[in-house]
KOLVOTOR-877230 format. One line per field, with one value per residue (C-alpha): residue in three letters; x, y, z; residue number from 1. Coordinates in steps of 0.2 Angstrom, whole numbers, plus 5000, padded with zeros to 4 digits. Layout:
BEGIN
type	ALA;...
c1	X;...
c2	Y;...
c3	Z;...
seq	NUM;...
END
This chain:
BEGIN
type	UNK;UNK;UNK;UNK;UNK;UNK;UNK;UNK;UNK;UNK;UNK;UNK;UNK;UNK;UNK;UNK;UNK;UNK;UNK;UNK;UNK;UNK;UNK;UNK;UNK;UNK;UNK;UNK;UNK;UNK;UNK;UNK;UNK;UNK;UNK;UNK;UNK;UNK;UNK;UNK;UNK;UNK;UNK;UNK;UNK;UNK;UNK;UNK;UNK;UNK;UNK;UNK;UNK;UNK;UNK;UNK;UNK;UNK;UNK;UNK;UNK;UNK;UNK;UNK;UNK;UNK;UNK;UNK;UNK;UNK;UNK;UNK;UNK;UNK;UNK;UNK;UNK;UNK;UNK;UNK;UNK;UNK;UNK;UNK;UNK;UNK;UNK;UNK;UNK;UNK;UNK;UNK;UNK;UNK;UNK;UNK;UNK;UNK;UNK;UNK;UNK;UNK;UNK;UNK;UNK;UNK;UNK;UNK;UNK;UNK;UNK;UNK;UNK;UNK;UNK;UNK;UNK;UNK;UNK;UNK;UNK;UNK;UNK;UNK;UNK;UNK;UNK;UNK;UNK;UNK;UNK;UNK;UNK;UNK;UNK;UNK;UNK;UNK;UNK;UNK;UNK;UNK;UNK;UNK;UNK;UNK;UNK;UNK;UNK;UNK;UNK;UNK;UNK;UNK;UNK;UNK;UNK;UNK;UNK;UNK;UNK;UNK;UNK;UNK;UNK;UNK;UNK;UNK;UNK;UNK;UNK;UNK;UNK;UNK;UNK;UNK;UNK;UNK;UNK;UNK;UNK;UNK;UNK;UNK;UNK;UNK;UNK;UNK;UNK;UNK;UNK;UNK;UNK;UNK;UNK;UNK;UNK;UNK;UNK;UNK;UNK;UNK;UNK;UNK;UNK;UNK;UNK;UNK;UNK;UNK;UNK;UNK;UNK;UNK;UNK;UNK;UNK;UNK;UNK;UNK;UNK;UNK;UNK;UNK;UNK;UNK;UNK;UNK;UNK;UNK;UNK;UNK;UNK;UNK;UNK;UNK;UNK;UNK;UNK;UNK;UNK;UNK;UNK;UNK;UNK;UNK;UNK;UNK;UNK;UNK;UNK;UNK;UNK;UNK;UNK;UNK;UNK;UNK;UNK;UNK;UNK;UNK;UNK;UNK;UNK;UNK;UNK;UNK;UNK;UNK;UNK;UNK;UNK;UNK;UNK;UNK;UNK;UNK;UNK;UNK;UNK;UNK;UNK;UNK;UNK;UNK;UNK;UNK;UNK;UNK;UNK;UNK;UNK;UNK;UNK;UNK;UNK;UNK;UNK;UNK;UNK;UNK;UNK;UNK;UNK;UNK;UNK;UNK;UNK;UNK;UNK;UNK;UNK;UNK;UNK;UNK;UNK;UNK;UNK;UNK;UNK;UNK;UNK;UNK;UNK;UNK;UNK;UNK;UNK;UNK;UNK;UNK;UNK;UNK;UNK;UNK;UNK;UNK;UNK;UNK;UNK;UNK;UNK;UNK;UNK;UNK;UNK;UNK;UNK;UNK;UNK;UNK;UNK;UNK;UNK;UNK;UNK;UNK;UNK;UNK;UNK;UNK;UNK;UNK;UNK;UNK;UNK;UNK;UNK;UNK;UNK;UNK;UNK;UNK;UNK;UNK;UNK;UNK;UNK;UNK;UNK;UNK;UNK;UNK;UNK;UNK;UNK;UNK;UNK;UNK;UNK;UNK;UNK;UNK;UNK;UNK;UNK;UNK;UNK;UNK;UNK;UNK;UNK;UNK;UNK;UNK;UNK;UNK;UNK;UNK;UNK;UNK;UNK;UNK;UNK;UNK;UNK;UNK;UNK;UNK;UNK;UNK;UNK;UNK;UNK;UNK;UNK;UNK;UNK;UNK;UNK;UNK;UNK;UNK;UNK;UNK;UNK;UNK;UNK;UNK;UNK;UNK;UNK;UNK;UNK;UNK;UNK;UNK;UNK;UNK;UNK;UNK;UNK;UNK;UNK;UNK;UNK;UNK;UNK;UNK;UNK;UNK;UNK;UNK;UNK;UNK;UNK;UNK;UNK;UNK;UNK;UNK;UNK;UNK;UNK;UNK;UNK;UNK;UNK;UNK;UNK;UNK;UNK;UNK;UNK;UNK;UNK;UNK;UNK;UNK;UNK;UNK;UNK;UNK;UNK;UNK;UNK;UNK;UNK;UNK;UNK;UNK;UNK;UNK;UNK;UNK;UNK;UNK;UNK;UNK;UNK;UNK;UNK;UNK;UNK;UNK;UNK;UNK;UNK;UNK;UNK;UNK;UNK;UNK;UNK;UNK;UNK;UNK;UNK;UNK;UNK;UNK;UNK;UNK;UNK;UNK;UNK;UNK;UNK;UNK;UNK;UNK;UNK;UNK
c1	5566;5549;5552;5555;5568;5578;5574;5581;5597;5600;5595;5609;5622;5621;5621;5635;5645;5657;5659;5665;5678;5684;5700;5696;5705;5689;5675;5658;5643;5629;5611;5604;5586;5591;5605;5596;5584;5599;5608;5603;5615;5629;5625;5631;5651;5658;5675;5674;5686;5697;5693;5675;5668;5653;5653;5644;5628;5623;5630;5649;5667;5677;5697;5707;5720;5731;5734;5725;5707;5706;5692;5681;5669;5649;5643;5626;5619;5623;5607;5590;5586;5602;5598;5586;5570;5560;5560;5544;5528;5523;5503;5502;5498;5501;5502;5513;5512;5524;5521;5535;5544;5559;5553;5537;5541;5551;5538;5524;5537;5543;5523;5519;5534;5527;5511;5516;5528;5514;5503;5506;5518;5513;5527;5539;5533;5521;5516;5524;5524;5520;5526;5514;5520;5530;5548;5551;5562;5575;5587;5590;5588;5573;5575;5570;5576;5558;5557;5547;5543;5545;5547;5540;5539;5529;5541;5560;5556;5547;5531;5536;5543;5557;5570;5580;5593;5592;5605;5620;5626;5618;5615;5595;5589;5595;5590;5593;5594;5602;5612;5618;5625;5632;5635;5645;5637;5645;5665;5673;5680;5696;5697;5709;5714;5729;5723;5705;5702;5698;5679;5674;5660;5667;5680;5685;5684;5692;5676;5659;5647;5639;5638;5618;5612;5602;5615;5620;5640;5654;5669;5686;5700;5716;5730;5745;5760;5769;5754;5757;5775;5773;5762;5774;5762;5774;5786;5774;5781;5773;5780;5796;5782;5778;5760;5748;5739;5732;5739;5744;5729;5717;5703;5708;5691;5674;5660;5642;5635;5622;5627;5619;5628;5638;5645;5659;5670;5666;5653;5646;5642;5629;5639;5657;5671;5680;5697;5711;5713;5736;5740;5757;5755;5739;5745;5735;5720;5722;5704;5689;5669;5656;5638;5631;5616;5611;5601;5597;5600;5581;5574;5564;5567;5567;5567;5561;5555;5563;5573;5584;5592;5610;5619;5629;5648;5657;5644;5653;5638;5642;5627;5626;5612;5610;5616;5613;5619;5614;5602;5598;5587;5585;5585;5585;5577;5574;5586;5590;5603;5609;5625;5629;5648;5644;5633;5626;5636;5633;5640;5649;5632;5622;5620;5611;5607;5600;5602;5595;5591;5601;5607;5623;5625;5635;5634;5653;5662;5678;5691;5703;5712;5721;5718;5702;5690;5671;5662;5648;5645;5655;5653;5658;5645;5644;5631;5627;5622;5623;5612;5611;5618;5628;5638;5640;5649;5658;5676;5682;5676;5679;5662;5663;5674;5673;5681;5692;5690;5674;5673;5663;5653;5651;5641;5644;5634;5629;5637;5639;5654;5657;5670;5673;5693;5695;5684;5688;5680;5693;5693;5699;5709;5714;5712;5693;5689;5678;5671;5664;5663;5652;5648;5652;5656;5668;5679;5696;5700;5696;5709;5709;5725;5738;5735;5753;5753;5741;5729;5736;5742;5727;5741;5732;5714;5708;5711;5700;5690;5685;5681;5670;5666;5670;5676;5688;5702;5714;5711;5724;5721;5736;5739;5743;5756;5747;5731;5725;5714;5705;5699;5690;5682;5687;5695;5706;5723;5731;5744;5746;5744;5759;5758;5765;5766;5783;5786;5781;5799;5792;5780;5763;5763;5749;5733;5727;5719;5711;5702;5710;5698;5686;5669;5667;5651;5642;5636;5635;5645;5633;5617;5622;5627;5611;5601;5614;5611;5590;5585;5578;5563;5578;5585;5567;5563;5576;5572;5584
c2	5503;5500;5510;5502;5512;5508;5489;5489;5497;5485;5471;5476;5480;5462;5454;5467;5460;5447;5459;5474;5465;5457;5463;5468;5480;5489;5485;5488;5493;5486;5488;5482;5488;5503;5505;5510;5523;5531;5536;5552;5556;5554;5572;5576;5574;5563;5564;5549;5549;5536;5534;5533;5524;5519;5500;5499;5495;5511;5508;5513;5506;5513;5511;5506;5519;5506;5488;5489;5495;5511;5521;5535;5532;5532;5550;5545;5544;5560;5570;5568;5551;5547;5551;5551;5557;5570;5584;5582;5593;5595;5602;5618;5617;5634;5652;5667;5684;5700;5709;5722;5720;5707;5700;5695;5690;5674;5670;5670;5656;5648;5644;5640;5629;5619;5618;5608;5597;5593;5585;5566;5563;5556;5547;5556;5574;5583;5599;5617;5635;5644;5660;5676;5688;5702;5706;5695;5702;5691;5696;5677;5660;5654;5635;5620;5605;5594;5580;5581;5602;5612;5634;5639;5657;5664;5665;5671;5685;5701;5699;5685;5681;5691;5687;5702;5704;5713;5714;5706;5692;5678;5663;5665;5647;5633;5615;5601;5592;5600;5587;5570;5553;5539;5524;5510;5494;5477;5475;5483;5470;5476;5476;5464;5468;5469;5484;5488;5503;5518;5518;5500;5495;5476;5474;5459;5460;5448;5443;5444;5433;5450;5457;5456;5465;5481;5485;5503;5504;5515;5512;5519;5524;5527;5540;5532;5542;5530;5535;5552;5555;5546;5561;5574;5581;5577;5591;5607;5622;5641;5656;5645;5632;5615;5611;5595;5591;5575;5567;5550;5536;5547;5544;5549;5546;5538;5533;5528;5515;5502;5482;5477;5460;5446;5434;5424;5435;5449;5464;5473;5492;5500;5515;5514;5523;5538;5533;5519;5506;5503;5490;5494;5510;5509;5495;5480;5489;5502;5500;5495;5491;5494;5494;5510;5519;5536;5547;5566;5565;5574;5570;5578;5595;5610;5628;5633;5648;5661;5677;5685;5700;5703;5718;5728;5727;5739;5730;5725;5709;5694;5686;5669;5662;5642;5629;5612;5600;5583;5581;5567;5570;5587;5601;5620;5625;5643;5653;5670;5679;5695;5701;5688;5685;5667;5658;5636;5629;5607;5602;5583;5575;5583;5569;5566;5584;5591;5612;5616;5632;5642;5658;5667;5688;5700;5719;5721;5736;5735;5720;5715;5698;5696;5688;5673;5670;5668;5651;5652;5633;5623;5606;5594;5579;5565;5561;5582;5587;5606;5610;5623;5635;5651;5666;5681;5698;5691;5703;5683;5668;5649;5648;5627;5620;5604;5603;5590;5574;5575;5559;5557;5557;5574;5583;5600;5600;5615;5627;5645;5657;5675;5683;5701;5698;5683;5665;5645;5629;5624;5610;5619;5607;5590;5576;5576;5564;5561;5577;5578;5594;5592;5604;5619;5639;5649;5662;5660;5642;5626;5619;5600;5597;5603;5621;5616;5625;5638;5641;5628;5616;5610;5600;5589;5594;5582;5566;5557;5570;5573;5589;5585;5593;5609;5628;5638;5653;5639;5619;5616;5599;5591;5570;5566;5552;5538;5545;5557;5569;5571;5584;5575;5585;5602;5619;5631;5633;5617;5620;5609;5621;5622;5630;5648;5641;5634;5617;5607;5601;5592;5602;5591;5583;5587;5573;5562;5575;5567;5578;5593;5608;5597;5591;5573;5562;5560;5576;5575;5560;5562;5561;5548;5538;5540;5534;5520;5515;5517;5521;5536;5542;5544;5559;5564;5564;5579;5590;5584
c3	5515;5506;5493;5474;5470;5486;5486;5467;5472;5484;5474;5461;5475;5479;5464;5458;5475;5467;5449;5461;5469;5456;5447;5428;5415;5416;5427;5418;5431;5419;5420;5405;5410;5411;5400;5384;5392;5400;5383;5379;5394;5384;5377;5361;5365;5356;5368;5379;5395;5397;5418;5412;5396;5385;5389;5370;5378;5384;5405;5412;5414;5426;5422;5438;5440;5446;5450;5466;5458;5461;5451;5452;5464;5460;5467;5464;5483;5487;5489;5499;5502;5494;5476;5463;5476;5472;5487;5495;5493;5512;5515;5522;5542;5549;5541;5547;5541;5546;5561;5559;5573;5575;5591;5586;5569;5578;5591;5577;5566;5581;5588;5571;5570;5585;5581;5566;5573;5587;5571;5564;5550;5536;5527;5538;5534;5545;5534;5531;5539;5526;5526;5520;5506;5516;5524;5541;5553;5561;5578;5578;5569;5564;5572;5562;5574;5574;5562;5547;5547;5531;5532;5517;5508;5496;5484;5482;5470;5469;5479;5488;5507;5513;5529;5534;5547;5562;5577;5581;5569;5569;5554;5547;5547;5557;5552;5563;5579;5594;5598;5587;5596;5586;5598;5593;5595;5598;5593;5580;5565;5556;5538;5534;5515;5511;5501;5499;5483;5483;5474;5481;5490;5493;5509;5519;5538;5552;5558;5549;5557;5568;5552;5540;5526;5533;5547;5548;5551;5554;5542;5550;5543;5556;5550;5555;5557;5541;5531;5537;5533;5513;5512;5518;5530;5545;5540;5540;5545;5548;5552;5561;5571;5566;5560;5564;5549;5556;5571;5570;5579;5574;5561;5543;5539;5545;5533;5539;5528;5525;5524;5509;5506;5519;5512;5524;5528;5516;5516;5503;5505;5500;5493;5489;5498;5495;5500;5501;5513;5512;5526;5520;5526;5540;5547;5555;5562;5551;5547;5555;5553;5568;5571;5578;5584;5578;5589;5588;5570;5562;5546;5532;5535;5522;5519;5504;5492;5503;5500;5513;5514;5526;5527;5513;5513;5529;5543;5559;5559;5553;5546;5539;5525;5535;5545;5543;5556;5565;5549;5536;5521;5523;5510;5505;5489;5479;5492;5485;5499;5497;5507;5518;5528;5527;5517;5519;5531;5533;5547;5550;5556;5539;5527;5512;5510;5493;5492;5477;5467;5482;5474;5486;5479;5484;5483;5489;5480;5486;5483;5493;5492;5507;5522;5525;5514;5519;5512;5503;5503;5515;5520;5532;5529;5516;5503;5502;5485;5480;5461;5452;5464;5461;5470;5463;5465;5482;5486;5490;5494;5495;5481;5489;5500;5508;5527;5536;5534;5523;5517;5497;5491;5490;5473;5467;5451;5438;5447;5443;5453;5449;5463;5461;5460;5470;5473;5472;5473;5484;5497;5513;5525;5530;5520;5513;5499;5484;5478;5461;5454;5439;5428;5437;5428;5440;5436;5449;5452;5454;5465;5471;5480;5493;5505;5515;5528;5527;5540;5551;5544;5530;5521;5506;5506;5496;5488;5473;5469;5451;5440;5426;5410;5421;5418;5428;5425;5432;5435;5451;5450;5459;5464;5482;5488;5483;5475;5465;5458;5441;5426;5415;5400;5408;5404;5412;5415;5421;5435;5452;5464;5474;5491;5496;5513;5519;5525;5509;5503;5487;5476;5471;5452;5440;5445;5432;5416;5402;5387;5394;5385;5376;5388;5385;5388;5397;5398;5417;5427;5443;5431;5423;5436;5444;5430;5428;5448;5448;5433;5419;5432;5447;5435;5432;5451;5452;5437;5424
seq	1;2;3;4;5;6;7;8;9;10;11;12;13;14;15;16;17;18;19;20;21;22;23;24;25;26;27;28;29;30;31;32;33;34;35;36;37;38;39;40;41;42;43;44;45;46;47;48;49;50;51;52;53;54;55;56;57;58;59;60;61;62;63;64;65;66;67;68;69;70;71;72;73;74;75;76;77;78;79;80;81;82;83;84;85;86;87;88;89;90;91;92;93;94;95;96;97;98;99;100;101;102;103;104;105;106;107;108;109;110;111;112;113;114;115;116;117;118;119;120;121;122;123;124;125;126;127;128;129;130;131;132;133;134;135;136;137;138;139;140;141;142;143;144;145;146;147;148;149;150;151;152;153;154;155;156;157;158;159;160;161;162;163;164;165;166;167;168;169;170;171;172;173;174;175;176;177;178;179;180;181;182;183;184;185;186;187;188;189;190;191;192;193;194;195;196;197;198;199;200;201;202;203;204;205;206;207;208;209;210;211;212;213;214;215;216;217;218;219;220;221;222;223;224;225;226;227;228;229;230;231;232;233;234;235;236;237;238;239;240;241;242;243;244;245;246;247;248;249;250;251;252;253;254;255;256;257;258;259;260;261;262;263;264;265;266;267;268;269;270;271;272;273;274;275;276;277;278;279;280;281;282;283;284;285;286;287;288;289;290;291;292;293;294;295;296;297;298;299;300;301;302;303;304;305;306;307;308;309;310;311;312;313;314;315;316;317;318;319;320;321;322;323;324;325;326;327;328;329;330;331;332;333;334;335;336;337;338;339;340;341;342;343;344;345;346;347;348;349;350;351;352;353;354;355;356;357;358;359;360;361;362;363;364;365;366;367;368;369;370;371;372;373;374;375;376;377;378;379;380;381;382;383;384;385;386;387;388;389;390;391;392;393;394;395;396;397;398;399;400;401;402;403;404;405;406;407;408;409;410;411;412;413;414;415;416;417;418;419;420;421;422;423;424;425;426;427;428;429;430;431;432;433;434;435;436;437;438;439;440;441;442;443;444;445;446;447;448;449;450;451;452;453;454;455;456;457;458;459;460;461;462;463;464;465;466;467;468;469;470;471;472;473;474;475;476;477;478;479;480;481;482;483;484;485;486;487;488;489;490;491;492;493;494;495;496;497;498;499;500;501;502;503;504;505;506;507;508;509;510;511;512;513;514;515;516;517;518;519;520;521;522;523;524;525;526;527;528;529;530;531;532;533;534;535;536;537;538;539;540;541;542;543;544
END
């Protein structure tokens, strides 16, 4: 927590602590430090959104969707080191190059691997593999589970390192832990607003004196089965059998954040939450706030300038690009894959994730629209930043799908999709929240709303997530019971997307559009937010 540009993020989060609960027409997030250095954000729009303005000093106001203060949320942690960090240039400690034979080309990585995560870290990183010029064959995944160890190649073009798949199926790289714990610690506190807004950091809890600045805590969210039913999720029905979208006592959702402010019986957040707290509908102990331990989770692990090669289209192997799990601050950077089933997988315990530059392409030459889709990006953690990524030539594919219970925020940003026939940014299943699709260029849609009862039951699949200054065939932009979703600034067809599935008696309205085919400013919501939050070097820091 030494760092400058963390201390002055915390610094603001308390002193913005009494403004963000307060009830306002707009609520402005002011920096004046910063605000003038950050206007060349606004891009040369002169549109301005109504959810999201020019304060008339240079900062943002959020307008509250409702009298409870709901807003979009600020995406601006999601990332490595939650935003605004540069990705880490670790020395080279070990060197690898091809043996020509898949067996030995794992054991060489894997001993390198080791040998580095044997030497001391400086400033949590310990030093790269670096990968020699050449083609790599892989039976299995190269596994990246030791804190502070970087797999580099020489490069993702011509010339450079090359990771081919041999054998069976199997995923290419592997970054993470091999196992993850979060342990409660002490009681749990319930939230005791009546209602707490979606895209607030400020709740109220029964009892906060166990609470200080700098404690890491679990923020639950119960489903109960009144919220279930205003939802219509309780009446989901496929091929004559009922479907469970969530059952009731379960968690909705659960965010892990930081305590940056106490003050009697209130707690500030660190980073705002992607969903509601309705008492009327959760009930008493609807929601919670507990102290935990993490353990198992790694840390500062990449992969990076790397080119790898699956199988053409007609293989009976299914071969996936990476999968990231049980890991904070992590990254993948300059992946170019070639004919993968599946492509980046973060799973629940990946968080603050950057994958940058990773480039998903498909030689498919048949097309056939029926039946699953692969993902080429699908996430399950929080604060996990995808940038300047792209899929093309895929038969179908989710091109971005967030997974149950994903809680926000969650950043798709400069995206590029090109499907053969076929390909979405579409949030798969049950009930994730704050995705901000900013940015992004797809042919097919972008759907932000309800699946019914397809696969089994995925029901609303996301609820206040926001496409900015985004382009699709079709924007299915649809508003849950008691949310919603928005396009801001973006173009496509405007349709809510109402299931072919049975069970759904009430089709979804339209979500909240604003500037419908005209981009607005700023040019980029996450960017700007970022520099609004720490400032023009942050937005640097990541090549912007």
């Amino acid at each position: 927590m030494n760092h400058p540009i963390k201390r002055l993020a915390l610094a603001m989060a308390a002193a913005l602590a009494g403004q963000a609960a307060a009830a306002a027409p707009l609520q402005p997030i002011r920096h004046d430090a910063f605000a003038q250095s950050c206007q060349a954000l606004w891009g040369k729009e002169t549109a301005r959104s109504r959810w999201v303005k020019d304060d008339g000093q240079g900062g943002l106001a959020y307008a509250p969707l409702n009298g409870n203060g709901d807003r979009i949320m600020d995406f601006s942690s999601a990332g490595y080191m939650g935003g605004g960090v540069a990705l880490p240039a670790a020395p080279v400690k070990a060197t690898v190059k091809p043996s020509g034979n898949a067996s030995s080309d794992l054991a060489n990585i894997q001993a390198a691997i080791a040998k580095v995560a044997a030497l001391p870290a400086v400033n949590g990183v310990r030093g790269a593999v670096l990968l020699a010029p050449g083609v790599f064959l892989l039976e299995s995944p190269i596994q990246l589970a030791s804190d502070g160890v970087v797999l580099r190649g020489s490069g993702s073009g011509a010339g450079g390192t090359v990771l081919k798949a041999q054998g069976s199926g199997h995923a290419m790289l592997s970054l993470g832990g091999t196992s993850a714990s979060l342990t409660p610690v002490g009681s749990a506190a319930a939230i005791s607003d009546n209602y707490a807004p979606s895209g607030g950091s400020v709740i109220h809890v029964s009892n906060a004196p166990g609470f200080k600045p700098g404690d890491a805590v679990m923020i639950r969210r119960r489903a109960s089965a009144e919220w279930i039913h205003s939802m219509n999720m309780d009446q989901l029905v496929r091929d004559g059998k009922p479907q469970t979208w969530i059952n009731a006592g379960n968690n909705s959702e659960t965010w892990l954040r930081t305590v940056a402010a106490v003050s009697g019986n209130q707690l500030t957040l660190d980073i705002p939450l992607s969903d509601s707290f309705d008492s009327g509908y959760l009930g008493g102990n609807g929601g919670s706030v507990q102290k935990y331990a993490a353990s198992g989770i790694a840390s500062q692990i990449g992969a990076e300038h790397l080119a790898l090669e699956g199988l053409p289209n007609g293989s009976s192997a299914d071969y996936g690009v990476a999968n990231l799990d049980n890991l904070t601050d992590g990254w993948l950077n300059d992946i170019q894959a070639r004919n993968f089933t599946n492509g980046v997988v973060v799973g629940k315990q990946g968080r603050r994730l950057t994958l940058e530059k990773v480039a998903l392409n498909h030689d498919h030459n048949n097309v056939d629209c029926t039946g699953a889709k692969a993902f080429e990006f699908s996430i399950a953690g929080s604060q996990v930043l995808v940038n300047r990524s792209a899929s093309t030539g895929s038969k179908k594919s989710f091109y971005y799908a967030t997974q149950a219970q994903a809680g926000g925020p969650n950043v798709l940003l400069n995206f590029t999709g090109r499907a053969e026939a076929c390909g979405n940014i579409e949030p798969h299943q049950r009930w994730a929240t704050g995705l901000l699709v900013d940015n992004a260029d797809v042919s097919g849609a972008i759907a932000l709303g309800n699946r019914g009862a397809d696969g089994s039951g995925h029901g609303w699949s996301m609820g206040w997530g926001v496409a900015w200054n985004s382009k699709a065939d079709q924007l299915a932009i649809a508003a849950p019971p008691g949310a919603t979703n928005w396009a801001i600034g973006s173009s496509g067809a405007l349709t809510p997307n109402v299931p072919d599935a049975q069970g759904v008696p009430v089709p979804p309205k339209l979500g909240s559009v604003d500037s419908a085919n005209v981009r607005v400013g700023p040019d980029s919501l996450y960017l700007m937010q970022l520099c609004q939050r720490l400032g023009p070097q942050a937005v640097k820091n990541i090549g912007y």
